[in-house]
Structures are given as structure tokens and as C-alpha cells.
N, C-alpha and C positions, 0 to 999 in steps of 0.2 A: 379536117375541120374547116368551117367556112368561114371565109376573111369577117368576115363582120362580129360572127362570135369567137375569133383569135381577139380581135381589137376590143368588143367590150371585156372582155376577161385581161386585156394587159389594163385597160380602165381601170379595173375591181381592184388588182393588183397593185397596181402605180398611186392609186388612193389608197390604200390599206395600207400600202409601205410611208406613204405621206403622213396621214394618221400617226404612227408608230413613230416616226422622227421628230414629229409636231410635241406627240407627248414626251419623247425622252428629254429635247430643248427642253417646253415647259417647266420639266420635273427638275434638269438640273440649274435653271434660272429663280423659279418660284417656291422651291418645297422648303429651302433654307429658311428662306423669309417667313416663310408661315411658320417653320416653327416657333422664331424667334419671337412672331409678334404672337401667338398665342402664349409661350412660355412669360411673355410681359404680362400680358392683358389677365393671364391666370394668377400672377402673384398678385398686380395688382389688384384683384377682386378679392382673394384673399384677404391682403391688406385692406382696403375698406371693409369686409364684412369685421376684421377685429376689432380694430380703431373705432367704429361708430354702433359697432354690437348687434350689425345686421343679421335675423335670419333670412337662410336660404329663398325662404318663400318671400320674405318681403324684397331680397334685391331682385326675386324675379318680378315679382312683380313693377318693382321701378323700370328695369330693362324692358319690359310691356309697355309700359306706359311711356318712354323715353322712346319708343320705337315708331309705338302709334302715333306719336306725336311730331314726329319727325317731318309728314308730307305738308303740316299746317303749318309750318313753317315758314313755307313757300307763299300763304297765301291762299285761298281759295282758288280748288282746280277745276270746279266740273260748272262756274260759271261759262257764260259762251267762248270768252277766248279760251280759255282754258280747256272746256271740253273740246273745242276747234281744232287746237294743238293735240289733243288723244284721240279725237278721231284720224285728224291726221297719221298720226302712229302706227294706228291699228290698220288703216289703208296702205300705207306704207309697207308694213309688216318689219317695222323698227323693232318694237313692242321694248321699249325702258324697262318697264313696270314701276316706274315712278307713283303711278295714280291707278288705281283700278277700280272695278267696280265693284260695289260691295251689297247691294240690294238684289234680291233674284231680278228682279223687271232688267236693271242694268246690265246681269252677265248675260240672260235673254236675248237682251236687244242687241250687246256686242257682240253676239256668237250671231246673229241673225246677219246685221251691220257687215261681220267682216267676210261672211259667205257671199254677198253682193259686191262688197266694196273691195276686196282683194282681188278678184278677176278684171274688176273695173280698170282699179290704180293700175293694175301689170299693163292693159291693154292700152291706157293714157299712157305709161311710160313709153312702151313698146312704138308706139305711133311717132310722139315727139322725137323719139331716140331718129325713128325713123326721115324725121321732116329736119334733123339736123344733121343729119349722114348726108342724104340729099343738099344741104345747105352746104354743106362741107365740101363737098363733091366738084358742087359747082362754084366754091372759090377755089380750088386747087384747080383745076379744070384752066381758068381764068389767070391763074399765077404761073402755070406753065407755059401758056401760052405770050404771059409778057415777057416771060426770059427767054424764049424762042425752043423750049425744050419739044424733042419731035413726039415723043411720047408726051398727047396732053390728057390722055382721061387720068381720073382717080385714081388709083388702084386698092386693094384692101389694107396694102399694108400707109398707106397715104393717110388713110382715111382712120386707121387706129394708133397713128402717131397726130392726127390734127382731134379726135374726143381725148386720148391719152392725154396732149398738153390742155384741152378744155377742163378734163376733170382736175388736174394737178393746178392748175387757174385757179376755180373753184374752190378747191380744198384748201390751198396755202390764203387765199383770200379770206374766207369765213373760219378757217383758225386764228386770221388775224382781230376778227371780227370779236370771237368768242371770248382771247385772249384779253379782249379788253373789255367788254361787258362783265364777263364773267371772274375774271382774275383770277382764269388759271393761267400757269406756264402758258409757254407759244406751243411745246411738245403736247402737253396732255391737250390742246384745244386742235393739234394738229391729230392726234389721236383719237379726241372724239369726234372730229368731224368723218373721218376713216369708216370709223364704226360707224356711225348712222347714215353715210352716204351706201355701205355695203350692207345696207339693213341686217349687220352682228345685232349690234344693239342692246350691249352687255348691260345699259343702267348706271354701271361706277360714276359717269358725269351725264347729267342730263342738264343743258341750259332751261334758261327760263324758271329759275327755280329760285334766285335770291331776290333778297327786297322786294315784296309782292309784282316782279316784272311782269306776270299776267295782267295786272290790274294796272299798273302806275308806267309800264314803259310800252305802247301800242305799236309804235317804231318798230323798236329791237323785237317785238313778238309777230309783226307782220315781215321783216330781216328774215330772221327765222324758221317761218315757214317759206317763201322765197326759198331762201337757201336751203332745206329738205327737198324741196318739190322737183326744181328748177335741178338744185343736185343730184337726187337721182335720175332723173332724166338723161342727163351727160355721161353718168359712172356707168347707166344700163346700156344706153348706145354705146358707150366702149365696151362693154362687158360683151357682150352681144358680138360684137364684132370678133372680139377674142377666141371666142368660143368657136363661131363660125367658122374663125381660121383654123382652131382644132381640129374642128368634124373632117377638113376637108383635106386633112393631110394623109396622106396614105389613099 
């Protein structure tokens, strides 16, 4: 068999067996809890449908309407900041689903929107990633040289310990950021920056979402995107690099 298809087939394999360990943690950290909170949330419904003599069909209907009602909460989304920040998303390929489209013309024009603007965003990140590698380069380059070390170029792995501590900057920065706009914990704000800087992009916490901040905080919504933008940029130059050093072992 030829080196290349040994090596993607240990790929297949080393992700598949990843996969399988990924789910067995999950199952034994998360499956408890979900019982526990559905076995609440079940008696509780229960309990209100007796207490206040609800039928079935009217409390679904309140859960509809308590659900729908959920994203106006936030304030108007698809004003310009607002839609500025989902198209951002969808460029990204964050995708919250905090807000979506709900007119045929709107999923139209985002299915049109992310067929252009996905190859675009990869190729902007890809570049900048690249014009800060470069940047990086030539200050290690420059810092070896004032310590007199004999080896002064880059090296790869130089180079994914200086985006390494840029993204880890980054991230513990705009969780501090979020931590305080937002008023979650420093963990969950440390966590959602995670997830949207690796465009997961789970949804559980989306900022810009309390006290109309689209509208009344311009600051912290222009913070914000800065921090997506400028963030992935530094997470993809490392990522990138990462990988790079993968391909190239063996």
C-alpha cells in the first residue's frame, strides 16, 4: 500500500477513534444532567398545567409564542447594525442562529450572499493570517538577533508559539470584554469566545443581545466585530500553521 494512502487511512481511523472518545466523555459528563433537567422541567409543566387548568394545546401554544418572542427581546435585528453583525456570521461561518431569515427573498439572498461571501471571508482570513506570520517572522527574526542567538530565522514551530500566545491574548482579552458587557461568568465568556473564534458556534451564548446593544451600545457592537474579525484571523494563522506542521510529519 502506498505511504500516502497508509497515512490518510490512519487519518480516518485516529478521527473516528476521536469521535468515539469525544462521544463517550460527552455522554458521561452531560446525559446525567439532561436527565435531571428534563425530569424537572417535566413535572414542572405538569404542575402548571394543573394549578392553572391548562390544556395541552393552549401551553403549546404559550411555549410558541414565548419562543417566538424570544429574539425581540434583543431588540431589532436585521436593522443595519444588526443585519451587519449576521452577515458577518454567515461570512464567518459562525452561524449562532440567533436571527435568521424568515421571508423566501431573505434565505434567497443568504444562500446567494454566503456562496460569494464564504470563499471571500476564507481568502481575507487566509491572507491576513498570512501578512501576520510574515510579521511574526520578522520580529523573532529581529529578537534573535539582539540576544545573539546563531540561529536567527523563524522556524515553524517559533512561529506557532508567537499566533499560539496572539490567539490566547485575544481570547482571554474579549472574554474579559464580554464578561463585562454581558454578565456572564469570566468561564462561559471564556467559552464563548472559543466557540466563535473556531467558528463551533453552538448559539448557547450570543453577545449583543441584551438591552437593545444593537441600537443603544455602537461601541461595544463595533468591540465586537473587531473581535470576530481581527479574532479569526490570528486563531486561522495558527490553525493553519498547525495543521501545516501535521501534513508534514512523516
Amino acid at each position: 500500500m502506498k505511504r500516502q494512502n497508509v497515512r490518510t487511512l490512519s487519518l480516518v481511523v485516529c478521527t473516528f477513534t476521536y469521535l468515539l472518545i469525544g462521544a463517550a466523555v460527552f455522554d458521561a459528563l452531560e446525559s446525567e444532567t439532561e436527565r435531571k433537567r428534563w425530569e424537572f422541567l417535566s413535572a414542572l409543566r405538569e404542575s402548571l398545567l394543573k394549578k392553572y387548568n391548562i390544556s395541552n394545546e393552549d401551553y403549546k401554544m404559550i411555549e410558541i409564542v414565548i419562543i417566538e418572542n424570544k429574539p425581540h427581546k434583543a431588540g431589532p435585528q436585521w436593522k443595519f447594525a444588526g443585519a451587519f453583525y449576521f452577515a458577518t456570521v454567515v461570512l464567518a461561518m459562525i452561524g449562532y442562529g440567533h436571527s435568521t431569515p424568515v421571508t423566501i427573498g431573505g434565505k434567497a439572498f443568504c444562500m446567494a450572499y454566503a456562496i460569494v461571501g464564504i470563499p471571500l471571508g476564507l481568502v481575507m482570513f487566509q491572507s491576513i493570517g498570512e501578512r501576520l506570520n510574515k510579521f511574526a517572522s520578522v520580529v523573532i527574526k529581529r529578537a534573535k538577533r539582539y540576544l545573539g542567538c546563531e540561529q536567527t530565522e523563524a522556524t515553524e514551530i517559533n512561529l506557532m508559539m508567537a499566533t499560539g500566545l496572539l490567539s490566547s491574548v485575544i481570547i482571554t482579552t474579549g472574554a474579559a470584554m464580554f464578561s463585562r458587557y454581558e454578565g456572564w461568568s469570566y468561564f462561559d465568556s471564556f467559552y464563548y469566545c472559543f466557540v466563535t473564534l473556531t467558528t463551533i458556534g453552538f448559539g448557547d451564548y450570543v453577545a449583543l443581545q441584551n438591552d437593545q446593544a444593537l441600537i443603544n451600545k455602537p461601541g461595544y457592537v463595533a468591540l465586537s466585530l473587531v473581535f470576530i474579525l481581527f479574532g479569526l484571523a490570528v486563531v486561522a494563522a495558527s490553525i493553519n500553521l498547525l495543521v501545516l506542521r501535521f501534513m508534514t510529519i512523516g
